[in-house]
NULOLUM-344511 format. One record per residue: residue number from 1; residue in one letter; y, x, z of N, C-alpha, C in turn. Coordinates in pm, whole numbers, plus 50000, padded with zeros to 5 digits. Atoms other than C-alpha are relative to their C-alpha. Layout:
N
R kolse roba  n_py  n_px  n_pz ca_py ca_px ca_pz  c_py  c_px  c_pz
R   NUM    A     Y     X     Z     Y     X     Z     Y     X     Z
...
// end
This chain:
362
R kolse roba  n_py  n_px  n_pz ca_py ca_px ca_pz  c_py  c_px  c_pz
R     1    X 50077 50092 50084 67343 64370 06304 50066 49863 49999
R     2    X 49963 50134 50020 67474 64058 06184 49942 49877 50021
R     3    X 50033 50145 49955 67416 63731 06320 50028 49876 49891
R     4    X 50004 50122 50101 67267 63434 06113 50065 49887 50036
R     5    X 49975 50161 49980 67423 63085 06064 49975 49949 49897
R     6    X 50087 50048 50109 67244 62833 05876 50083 49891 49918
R     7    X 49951 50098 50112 67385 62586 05581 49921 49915 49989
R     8    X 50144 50099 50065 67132 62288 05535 50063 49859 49951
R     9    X 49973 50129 50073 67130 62027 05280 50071 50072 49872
R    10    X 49871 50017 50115 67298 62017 04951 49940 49887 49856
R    11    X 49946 50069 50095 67127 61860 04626 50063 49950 49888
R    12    X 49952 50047 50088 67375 61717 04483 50146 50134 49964
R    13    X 49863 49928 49946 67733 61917 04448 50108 49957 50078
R    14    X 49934 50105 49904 67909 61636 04651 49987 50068 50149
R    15    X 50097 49991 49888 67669 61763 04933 50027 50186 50018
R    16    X 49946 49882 49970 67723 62135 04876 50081 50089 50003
R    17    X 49903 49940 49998 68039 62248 04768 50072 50013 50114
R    18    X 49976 50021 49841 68191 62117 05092 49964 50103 50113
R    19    X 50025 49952 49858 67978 62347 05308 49977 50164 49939
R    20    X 49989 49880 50038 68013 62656 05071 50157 50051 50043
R    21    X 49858 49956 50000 68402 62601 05106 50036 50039 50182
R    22    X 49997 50029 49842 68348 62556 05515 49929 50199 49994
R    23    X 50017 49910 49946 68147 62872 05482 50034 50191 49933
R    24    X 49859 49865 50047 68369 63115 05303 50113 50007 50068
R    25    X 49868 49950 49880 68639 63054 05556 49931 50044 50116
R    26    X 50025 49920 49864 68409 63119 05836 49960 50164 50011
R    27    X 50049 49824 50058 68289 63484 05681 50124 50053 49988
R    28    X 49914 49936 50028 68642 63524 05614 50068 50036 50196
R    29    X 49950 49994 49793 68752 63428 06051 49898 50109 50043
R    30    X 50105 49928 49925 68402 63620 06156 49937 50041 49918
R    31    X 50091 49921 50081 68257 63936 05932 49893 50034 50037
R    32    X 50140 49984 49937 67997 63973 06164 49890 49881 49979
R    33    X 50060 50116 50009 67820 63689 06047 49937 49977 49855
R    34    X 50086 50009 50119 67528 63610 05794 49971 49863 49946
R    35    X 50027 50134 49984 67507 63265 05612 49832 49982 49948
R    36    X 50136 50081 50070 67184 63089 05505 49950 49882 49946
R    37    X 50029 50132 50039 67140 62835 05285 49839 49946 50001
R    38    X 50188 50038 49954 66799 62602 05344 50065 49858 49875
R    39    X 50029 50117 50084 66767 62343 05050 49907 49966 49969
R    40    X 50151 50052 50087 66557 62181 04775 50050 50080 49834
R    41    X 50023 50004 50120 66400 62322 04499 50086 49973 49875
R    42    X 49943 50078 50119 66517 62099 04267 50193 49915 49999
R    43    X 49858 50053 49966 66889 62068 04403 50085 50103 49929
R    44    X 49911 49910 50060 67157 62234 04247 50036 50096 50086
R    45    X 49994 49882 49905 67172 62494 04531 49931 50098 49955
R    46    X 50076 49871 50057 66918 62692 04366 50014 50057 49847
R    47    X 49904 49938 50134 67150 62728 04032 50116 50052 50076
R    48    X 49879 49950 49947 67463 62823 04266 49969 50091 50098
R    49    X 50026 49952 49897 67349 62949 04560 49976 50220 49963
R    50    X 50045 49855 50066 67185 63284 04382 50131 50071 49957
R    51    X 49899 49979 50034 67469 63317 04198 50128 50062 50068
R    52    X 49842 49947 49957 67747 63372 04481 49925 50122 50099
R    53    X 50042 49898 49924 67475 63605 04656 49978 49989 50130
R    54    X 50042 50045 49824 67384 63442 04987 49840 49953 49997
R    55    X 50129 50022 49968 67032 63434 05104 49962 49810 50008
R    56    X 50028 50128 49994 66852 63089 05008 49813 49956 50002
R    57    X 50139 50001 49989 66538 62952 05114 49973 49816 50012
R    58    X 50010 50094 50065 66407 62584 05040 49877 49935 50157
R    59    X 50106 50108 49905 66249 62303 05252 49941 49886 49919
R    60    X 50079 50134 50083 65978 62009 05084 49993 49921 50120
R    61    X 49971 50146 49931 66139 61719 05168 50070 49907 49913
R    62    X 49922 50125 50135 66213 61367 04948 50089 49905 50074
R    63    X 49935 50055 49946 66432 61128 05007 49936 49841 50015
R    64    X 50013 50105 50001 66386 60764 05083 50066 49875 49928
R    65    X 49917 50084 50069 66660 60593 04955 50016 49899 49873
R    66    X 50036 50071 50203 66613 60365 04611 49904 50029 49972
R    67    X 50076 49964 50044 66292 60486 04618 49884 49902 50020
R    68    X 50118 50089 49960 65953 60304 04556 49928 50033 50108
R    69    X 50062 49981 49887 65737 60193 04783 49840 50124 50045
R    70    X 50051 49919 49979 65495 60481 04693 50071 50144 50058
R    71    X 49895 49887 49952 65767 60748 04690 50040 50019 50144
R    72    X 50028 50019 49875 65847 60655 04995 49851 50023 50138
R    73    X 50093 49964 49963 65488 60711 05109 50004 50135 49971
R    74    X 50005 49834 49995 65494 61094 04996 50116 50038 50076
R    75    X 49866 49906 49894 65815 61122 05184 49962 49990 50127
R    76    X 50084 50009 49897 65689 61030 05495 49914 50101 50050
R    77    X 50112 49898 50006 65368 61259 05405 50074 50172 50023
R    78    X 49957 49878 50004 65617 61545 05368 50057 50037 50155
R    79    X 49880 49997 49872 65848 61469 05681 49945 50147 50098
R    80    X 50017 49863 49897 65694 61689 05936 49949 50105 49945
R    81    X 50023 49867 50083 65548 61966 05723 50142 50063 50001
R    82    X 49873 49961 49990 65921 62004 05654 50075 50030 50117
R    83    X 49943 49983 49859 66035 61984 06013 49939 50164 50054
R    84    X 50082 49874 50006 65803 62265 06055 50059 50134 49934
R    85    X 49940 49904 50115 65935 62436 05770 50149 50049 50091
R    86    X 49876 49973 49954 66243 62422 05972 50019 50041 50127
R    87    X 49989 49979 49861 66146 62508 06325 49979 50190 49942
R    88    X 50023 49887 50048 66028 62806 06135 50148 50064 49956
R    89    X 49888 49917 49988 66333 62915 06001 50061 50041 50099
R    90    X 49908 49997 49835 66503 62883 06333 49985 50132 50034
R    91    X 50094 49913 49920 66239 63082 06496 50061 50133 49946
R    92    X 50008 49911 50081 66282 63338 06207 50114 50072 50048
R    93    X 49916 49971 50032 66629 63371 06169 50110 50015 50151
R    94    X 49946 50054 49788 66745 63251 06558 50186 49973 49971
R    95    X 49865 50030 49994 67085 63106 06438 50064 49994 50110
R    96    X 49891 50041 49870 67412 63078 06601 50022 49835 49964
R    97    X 49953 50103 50025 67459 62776 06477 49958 49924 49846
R    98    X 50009 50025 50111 67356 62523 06207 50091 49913 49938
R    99    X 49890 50095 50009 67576 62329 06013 49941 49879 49861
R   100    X 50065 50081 50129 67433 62021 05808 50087 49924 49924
R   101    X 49962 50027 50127 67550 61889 05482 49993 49846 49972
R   102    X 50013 50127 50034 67429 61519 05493 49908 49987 49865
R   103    X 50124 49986 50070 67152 61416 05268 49851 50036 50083
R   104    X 50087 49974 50022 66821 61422 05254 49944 50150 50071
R   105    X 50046 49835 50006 66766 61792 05245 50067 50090 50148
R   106    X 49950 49934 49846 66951 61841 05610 49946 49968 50115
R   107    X 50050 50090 49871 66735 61605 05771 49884 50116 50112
R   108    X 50140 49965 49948 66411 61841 05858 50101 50108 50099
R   109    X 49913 49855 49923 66717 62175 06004 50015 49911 50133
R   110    X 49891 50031 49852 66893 61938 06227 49927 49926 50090
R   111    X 50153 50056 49915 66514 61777 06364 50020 50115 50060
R   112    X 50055 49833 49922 66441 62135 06433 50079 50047 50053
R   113    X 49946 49984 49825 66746 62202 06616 49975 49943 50092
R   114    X 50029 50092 49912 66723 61937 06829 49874 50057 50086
R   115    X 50141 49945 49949 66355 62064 06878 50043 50116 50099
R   116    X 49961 49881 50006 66500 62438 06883 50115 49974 50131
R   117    X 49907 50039 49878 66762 62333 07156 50136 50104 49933
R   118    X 49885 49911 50077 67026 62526 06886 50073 49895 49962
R   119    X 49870 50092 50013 67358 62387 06831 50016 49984 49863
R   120    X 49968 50008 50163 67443 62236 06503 50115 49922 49995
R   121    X 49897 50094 50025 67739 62035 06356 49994 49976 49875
R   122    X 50011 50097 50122 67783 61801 06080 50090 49954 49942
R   123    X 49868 49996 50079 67995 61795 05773 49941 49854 49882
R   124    X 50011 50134 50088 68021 61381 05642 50166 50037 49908
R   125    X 49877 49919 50082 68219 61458 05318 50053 49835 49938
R   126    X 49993 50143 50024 68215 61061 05254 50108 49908 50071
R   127    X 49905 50116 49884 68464 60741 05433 49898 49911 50089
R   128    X 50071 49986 49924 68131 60638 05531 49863 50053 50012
R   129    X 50131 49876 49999 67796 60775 05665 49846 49971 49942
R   130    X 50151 49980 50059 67469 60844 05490 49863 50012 50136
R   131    X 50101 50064 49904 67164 60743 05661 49941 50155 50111
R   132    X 50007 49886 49900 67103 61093 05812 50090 50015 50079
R   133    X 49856 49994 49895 67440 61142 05956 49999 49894 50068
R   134    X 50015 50185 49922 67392 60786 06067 49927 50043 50136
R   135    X 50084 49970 49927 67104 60881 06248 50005 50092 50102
R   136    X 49939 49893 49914 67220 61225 06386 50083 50046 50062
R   137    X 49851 49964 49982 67537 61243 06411 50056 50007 50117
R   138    X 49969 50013 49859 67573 61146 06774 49936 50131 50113
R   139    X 50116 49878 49914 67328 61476 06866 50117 50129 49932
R   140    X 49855 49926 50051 67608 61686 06665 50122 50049 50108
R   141    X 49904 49978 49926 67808 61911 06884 50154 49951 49906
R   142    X 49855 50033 50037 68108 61815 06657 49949 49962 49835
R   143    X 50039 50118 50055 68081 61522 06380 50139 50028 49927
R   144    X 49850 49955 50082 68351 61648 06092 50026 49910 49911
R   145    X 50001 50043 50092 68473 61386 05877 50107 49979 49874
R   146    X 49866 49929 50098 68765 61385 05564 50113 49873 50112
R   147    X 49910 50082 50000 68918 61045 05739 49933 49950 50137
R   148    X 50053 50078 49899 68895 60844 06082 49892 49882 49958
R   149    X 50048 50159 49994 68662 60587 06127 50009 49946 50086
R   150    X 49967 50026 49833 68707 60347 06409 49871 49898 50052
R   151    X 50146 50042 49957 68398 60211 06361 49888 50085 50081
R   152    X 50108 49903 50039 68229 60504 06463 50074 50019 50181
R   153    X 49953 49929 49844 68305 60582 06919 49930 50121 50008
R   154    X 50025 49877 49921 68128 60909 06928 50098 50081 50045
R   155    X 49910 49939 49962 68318 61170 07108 49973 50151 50006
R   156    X 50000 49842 50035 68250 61452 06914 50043 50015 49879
R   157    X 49948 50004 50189 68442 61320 06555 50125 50095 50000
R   158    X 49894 49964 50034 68699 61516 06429 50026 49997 49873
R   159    X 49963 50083 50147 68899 61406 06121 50095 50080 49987
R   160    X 49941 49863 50068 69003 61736 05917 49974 50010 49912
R   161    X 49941 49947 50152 69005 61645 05597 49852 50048 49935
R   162    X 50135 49973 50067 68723 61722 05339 50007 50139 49899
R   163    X 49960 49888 50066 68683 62069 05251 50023 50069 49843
R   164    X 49957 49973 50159 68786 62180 04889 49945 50086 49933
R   165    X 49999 49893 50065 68647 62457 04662 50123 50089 50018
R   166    X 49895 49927 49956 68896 62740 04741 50068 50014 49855
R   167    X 49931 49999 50169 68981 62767 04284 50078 49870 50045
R   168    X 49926 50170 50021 69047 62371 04320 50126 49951 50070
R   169    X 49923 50004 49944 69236 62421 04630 50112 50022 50001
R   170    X 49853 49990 50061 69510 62594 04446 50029 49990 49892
R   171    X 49930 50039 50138 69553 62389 04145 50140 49901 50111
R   172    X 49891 50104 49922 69754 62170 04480 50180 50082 50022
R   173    X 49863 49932 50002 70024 62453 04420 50079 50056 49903
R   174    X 49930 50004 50177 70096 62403 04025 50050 49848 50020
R   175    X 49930 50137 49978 70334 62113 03988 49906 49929 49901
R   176    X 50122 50075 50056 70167 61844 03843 50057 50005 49839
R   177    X 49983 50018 50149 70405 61812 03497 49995 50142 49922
R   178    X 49992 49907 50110 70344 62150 03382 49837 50038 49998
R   179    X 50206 49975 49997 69913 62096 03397 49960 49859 49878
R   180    X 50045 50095 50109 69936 61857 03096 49965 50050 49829
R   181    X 50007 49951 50152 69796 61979 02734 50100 49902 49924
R   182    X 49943 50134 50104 69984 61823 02455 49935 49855 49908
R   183    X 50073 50084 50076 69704 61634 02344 49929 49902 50146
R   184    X 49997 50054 49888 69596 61383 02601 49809 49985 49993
R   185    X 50155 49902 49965 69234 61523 02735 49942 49889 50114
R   186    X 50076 50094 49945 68962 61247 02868 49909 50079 50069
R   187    X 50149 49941 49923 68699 61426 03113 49925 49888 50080
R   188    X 50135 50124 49910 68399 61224 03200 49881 50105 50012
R   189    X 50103 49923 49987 68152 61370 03388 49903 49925 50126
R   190    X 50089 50128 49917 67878 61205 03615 49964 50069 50109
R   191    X 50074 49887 49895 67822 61482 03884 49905 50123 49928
R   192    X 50080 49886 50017 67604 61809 03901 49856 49941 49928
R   193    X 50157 50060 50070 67288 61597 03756 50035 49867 49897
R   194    X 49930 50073 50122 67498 61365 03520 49989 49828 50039
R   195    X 50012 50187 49992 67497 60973 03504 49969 49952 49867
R   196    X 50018 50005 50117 67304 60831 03237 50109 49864 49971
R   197    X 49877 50130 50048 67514 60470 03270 50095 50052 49959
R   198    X 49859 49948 50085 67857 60670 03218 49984 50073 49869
R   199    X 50045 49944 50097 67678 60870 02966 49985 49900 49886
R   200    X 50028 50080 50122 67571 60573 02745 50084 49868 49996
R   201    X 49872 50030 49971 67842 60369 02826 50149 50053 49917
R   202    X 49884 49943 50087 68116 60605 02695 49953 50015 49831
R   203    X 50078 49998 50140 67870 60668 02388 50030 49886 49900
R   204    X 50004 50169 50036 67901 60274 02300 50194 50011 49938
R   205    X 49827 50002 50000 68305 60332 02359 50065 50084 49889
R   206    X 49947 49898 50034 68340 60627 02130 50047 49929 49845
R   207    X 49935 50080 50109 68383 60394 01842 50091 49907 49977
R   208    X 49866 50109 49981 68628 60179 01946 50117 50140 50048
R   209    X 49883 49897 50022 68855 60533 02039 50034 50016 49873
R   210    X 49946 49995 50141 68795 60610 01681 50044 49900 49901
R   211    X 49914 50076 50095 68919 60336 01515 50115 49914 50058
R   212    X 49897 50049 49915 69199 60268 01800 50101 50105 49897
R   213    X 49853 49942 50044 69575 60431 01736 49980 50171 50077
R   214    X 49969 49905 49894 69451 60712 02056 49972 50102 49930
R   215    X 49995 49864 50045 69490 61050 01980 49939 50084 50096
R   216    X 50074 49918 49837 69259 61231 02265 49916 50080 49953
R   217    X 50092 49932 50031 69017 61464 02271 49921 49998 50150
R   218    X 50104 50005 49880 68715 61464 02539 49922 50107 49994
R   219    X 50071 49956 49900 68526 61658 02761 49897 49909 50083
R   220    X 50070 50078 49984 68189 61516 02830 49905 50081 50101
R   221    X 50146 49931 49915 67935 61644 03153 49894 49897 49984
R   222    X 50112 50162 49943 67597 61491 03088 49882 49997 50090
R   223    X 50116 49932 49952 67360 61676 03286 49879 50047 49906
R   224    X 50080 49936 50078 67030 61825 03165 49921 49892 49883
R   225    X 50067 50061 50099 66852 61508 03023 50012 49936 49847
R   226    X 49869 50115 50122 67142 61326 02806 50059 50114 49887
R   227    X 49894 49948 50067 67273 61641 02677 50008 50050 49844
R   228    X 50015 50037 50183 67085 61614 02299 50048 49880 49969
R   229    X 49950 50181 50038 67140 61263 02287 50147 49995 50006
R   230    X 49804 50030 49983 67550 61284 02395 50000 50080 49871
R   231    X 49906 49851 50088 67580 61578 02150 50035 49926 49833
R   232    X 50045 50083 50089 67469 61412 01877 50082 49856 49966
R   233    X 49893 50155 49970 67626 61045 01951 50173 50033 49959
R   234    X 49891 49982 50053 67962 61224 01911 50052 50066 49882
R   235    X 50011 49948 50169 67904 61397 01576 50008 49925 49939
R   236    X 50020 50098 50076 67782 61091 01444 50119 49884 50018
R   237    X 49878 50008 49998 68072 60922 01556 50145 49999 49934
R   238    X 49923 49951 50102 68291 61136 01391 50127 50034 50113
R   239    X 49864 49965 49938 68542 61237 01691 49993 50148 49997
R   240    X 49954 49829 50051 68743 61520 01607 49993 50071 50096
R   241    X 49983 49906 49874 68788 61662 01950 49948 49961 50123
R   242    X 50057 50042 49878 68532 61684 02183 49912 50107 50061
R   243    X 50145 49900 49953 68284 61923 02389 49919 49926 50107
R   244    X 50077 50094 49934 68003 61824 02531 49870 50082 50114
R   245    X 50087 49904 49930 67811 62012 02824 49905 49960 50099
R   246    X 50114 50015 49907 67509 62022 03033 50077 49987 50142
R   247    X 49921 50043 49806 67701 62132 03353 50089 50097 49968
R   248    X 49838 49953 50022 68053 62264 03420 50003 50116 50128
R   249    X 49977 49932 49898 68106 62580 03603 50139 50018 50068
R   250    X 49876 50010 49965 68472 62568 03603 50094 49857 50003
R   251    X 49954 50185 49976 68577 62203 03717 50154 50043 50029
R   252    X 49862 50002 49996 68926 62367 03800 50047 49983 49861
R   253    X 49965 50029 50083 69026 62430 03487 49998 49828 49938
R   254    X 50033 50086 50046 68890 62086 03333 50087 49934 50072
R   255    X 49906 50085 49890 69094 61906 03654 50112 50024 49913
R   256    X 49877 49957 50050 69362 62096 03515 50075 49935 49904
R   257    X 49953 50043 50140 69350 62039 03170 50021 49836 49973
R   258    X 50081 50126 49974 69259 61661 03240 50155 49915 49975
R   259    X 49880 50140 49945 69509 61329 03165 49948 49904 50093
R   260    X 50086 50078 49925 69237 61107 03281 49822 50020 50005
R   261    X 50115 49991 49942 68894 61111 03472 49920 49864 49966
R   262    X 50114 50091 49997 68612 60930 03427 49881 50046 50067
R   263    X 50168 49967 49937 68337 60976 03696 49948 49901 50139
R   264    X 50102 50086 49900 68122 60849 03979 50117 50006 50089
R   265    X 49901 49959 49889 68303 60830 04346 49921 50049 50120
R   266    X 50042 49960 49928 68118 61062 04502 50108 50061 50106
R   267    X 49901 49955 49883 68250 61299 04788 50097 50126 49889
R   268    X 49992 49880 50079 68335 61554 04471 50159 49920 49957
R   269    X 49868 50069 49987 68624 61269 04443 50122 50013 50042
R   270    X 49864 49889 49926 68823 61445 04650 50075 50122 49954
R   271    X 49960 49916 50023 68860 61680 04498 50119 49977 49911
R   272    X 49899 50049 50098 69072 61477 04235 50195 50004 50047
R   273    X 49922 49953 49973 69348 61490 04486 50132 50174 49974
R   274    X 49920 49821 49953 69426 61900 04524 50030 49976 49871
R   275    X 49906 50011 50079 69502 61841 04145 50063 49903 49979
R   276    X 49913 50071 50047 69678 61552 04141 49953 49899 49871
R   277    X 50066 50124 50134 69452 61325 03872 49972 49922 50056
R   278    X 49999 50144 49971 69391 61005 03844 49841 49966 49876
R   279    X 50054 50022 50062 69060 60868 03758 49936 49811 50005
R   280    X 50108 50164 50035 68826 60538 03610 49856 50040 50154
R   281    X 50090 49957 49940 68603 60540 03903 49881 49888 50042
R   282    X 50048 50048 50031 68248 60432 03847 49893 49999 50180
R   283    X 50124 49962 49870 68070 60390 04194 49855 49955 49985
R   284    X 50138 50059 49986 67693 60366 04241 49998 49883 50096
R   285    X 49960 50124 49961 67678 60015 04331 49853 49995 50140
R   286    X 50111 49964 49925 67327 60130 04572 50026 50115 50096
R   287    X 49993 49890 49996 67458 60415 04688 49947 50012 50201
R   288    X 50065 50000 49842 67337 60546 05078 50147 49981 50094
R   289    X 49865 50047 49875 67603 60328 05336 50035 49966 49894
R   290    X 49929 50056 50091 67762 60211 05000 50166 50088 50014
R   291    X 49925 49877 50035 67950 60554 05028 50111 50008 49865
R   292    X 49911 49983 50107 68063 60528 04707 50117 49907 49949
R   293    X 49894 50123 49973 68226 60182 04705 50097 50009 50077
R   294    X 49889 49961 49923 68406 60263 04998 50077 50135 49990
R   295    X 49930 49926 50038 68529 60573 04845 50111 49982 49929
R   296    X 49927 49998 50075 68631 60439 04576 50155 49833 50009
R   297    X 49967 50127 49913 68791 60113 04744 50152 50069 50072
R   298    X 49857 49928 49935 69012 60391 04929 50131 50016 49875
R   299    X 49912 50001 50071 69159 60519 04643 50058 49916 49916
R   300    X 49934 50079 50060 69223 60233 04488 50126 49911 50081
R   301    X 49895 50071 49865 69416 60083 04813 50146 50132 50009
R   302    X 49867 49881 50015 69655 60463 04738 50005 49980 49881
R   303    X 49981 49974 50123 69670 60349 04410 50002 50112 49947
R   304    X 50022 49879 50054 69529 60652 04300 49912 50033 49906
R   305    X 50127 49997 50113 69241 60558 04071 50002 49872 49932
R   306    X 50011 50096 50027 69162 60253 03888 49825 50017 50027
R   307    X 50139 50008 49908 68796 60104 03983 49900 49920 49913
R   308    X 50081 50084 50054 68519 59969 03740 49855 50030 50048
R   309    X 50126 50078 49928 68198 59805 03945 49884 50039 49868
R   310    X 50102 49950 50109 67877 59900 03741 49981 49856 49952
R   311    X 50012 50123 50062 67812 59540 03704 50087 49945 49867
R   312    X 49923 50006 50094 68129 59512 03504 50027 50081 49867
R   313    X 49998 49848 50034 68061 59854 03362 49958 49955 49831
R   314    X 50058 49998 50112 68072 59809 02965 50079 50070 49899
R   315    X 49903 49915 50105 68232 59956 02652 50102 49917 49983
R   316    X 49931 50029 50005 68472 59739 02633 50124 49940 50115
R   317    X 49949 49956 49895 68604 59727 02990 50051 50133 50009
R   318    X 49995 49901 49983 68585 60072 02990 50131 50092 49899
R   319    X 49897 49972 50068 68784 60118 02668 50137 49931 49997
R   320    X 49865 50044 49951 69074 59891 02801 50076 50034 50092
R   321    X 49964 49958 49918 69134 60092 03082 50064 50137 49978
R   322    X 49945 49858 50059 69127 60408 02884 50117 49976 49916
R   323    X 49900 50032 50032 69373 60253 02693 50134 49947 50023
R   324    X 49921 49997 49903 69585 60141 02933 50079 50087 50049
R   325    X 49984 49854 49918 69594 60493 03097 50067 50081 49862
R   326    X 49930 49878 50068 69733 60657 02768 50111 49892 49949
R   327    X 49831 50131 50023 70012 60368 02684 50040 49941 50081
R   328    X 49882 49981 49852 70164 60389 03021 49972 50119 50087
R   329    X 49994 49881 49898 70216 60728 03122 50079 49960 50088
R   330    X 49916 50024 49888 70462 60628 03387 49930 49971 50097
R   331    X 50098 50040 49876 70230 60450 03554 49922 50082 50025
R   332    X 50073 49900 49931 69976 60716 03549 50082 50134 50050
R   333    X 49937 49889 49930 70227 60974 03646 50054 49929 50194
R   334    X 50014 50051 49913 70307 60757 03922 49834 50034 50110
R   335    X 50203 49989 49906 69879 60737 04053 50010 50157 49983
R   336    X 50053 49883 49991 69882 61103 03974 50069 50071 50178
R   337    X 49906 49927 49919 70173 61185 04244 49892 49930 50153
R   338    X 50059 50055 49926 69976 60918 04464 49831 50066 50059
R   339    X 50129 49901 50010 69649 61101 04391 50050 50130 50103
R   340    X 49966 49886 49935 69831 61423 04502 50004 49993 50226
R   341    X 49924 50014 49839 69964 61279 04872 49864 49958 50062
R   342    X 50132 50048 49937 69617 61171 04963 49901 50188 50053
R   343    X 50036 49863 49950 69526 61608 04969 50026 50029 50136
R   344    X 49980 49892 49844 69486 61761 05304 49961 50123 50010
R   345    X 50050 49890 50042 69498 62096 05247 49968 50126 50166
R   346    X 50069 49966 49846 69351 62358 05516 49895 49909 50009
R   347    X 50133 50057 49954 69025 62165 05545 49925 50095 50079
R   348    X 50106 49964 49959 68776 62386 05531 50054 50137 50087
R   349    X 49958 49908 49886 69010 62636 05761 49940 49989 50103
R   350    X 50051 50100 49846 68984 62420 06033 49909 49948 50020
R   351    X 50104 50024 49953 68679 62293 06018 49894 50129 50074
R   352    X 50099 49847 49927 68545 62685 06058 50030 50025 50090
R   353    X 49944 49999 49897 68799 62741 06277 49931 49889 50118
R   354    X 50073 50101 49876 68673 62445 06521 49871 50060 50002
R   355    X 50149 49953 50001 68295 62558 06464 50014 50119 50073
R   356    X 49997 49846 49887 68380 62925 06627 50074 49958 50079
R   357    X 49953 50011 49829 68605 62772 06895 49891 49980 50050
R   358    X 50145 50091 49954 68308 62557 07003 49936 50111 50046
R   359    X 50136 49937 49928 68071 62827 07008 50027 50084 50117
R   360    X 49981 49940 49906 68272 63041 07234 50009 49944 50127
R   361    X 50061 50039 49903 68200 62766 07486 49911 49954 50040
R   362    X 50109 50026 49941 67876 62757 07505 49923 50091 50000
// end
């Protein structure tokens, strides 16, 4: 009989791809082994999760973060119900091990280890940490993160890199000049739940492409709410070449096809490396630890992205940059190669790998 190990947290796709890619190498090191994802409802885990065929079961729990001061009162109200929810699984399932995701939605598993006296470890997919990992991270038999911090003395970090989608992982073994269409291809996409600022933002911009000299065609993610309103905005418009989608199942390809990016700087940022792109990167200027600033702060210090502040965030910023980026390819072939050297490939090997050394000493 196969022995459970639990997945908790995800959300966003920042939050869960990471610990799908961590737990397809560990099923691949140890077949004796069952995973379990524990999310929310309303997270994109319960559109993917089904899908790749791994048992998923859901915890009610909100977040705090940017939230009013009522919201904040039902989260609270939820907290231990959820903890509960999670001593229960334990109980249920009697893991070898849990492994949390960061967010929100990992907080109530890795209470209930603690409770549960079961070992867990913790995958920060960020440069720095979100208020859970903040909080936990030091109770974490082993504290995984993509990059050192030296702010951070626990003595259970290990810095292996941020695990990849295993498709995405080998676009890092197509050279980069033969992944260019002939037509020079804009992808903006705002994450697994969209961004309405980049969304209405680029909308504003789409008229100054069309009556520029650029010859492009776009690729637009807007998530579920924006995605009559974008569709529409670019008809009326009048741009010849564009698609416009709710959500993207194949982000390799799109990487692929891609000259330049336009998106948030989440932890999904990373991923921009394994292909070698170069994007406009829009950070949430609120974001939890200001995660995203300091993401995007990195790559701009590897000259590997260019960086527009939401404050600054307008159509005409936005369309000088895009214009920039297609009347100096040199330079962006340059950030792309830069983009590339920032990949650490083997992530999510070694992070599984470390997780089953570990357990065989204890």
């Amino acid at each position: 009989m196969n022995r459970y190990f639990i997945i908790a947290g995800g959300k966003t796709g920042g939050h869960l791809f990471p610990g799908i890619a961590v737990t397809e190498e560990i099923l691949r090191l140890k077949q004796n082994l069952s995973p379990l994802f524990i999310g929310l409802k309303n997270g994109i885990e319960a559109k993917i999760i089904p899908k790749l065929g791994y048992e998923l079961r859901f915890v009610n729990v909100s977040g705090f973060y940017g939230k009013s001061l009522y919201q904040r009162f039902i989260s609270i109200i939820k907290l231990p119900i959820s903890i509960i929810q999670g001593i229960y699984y334990i109980l249920k399932y009697r893991p070898l091990f849990i492994i949390g995701l960061g967010g929100f939605g990992s907080f109530p598993l890795l209470v209930a280890a603690i409770i549960c006296f079961r070992p867990f470890f913790i995958l920060e997919q960020n440069i720095s940490l979100g208020i859970v990992n903040k909080l936990l991270g030091r109770f974490a038999r082993l504290f995984f993160m993509p990059r050192i911090n030296h702010n951070l003395k626990w003595g259970n970090i290990k810095s292996l890199g941020n695990p990849i989608r295993k498709e995405i992982c080998e676009l890092a073994n197509l050279a980069l000049d033969k992944r260019r269409e002939k037509e020079f291809k804009i992808f903006i996409f705002g994450g697994s739940q969209g961004a309405s600022i980049l969304n209405d933002t680029m909308l504003k911009t789409l008229y100054l492409i069309k009556n520029s000299a650029l010859k492009v065609s776009i690729v637009h993610q807007t998530g579920k709410r924006d995605f009559a309103i974008v569709k529409k905005a670019y008809q009326k418009a009048g741009i010849k070449h564009f698609t416009v989608l709710e959500f993207i199942d194949n982000m390799a390809y799109h990487y692929l096809t891609s000259s330049l990016i336009i998106c948030r700087a989440g932890s999904s940022v990373f991923e921009l490396n394994a292909a070698g792109r170069v994007a406009i990167l829009v950070p949430i200027s609120n974001s939890s630890g200001n995660h995203q600033l300091n993401n995007s702060k990195l790559f701009v210090e590897k000259k590997a992205a260019w960086e527009l502040l939401e404050i600054d965030l307008n159509f005409t910023n936005l369309f000088a940059k895009i214009n920039y980026a297609y009347h100096n390819p040199t330079t962006l072939a340059e950030m792309e190669k830069n983009s590339k050297k920032m990949f650490q490939p083997g992530s999510a090997t070694n992070i599984a790998t470390a997780c089953l050394k570990f357990l065989r000493h204890i």
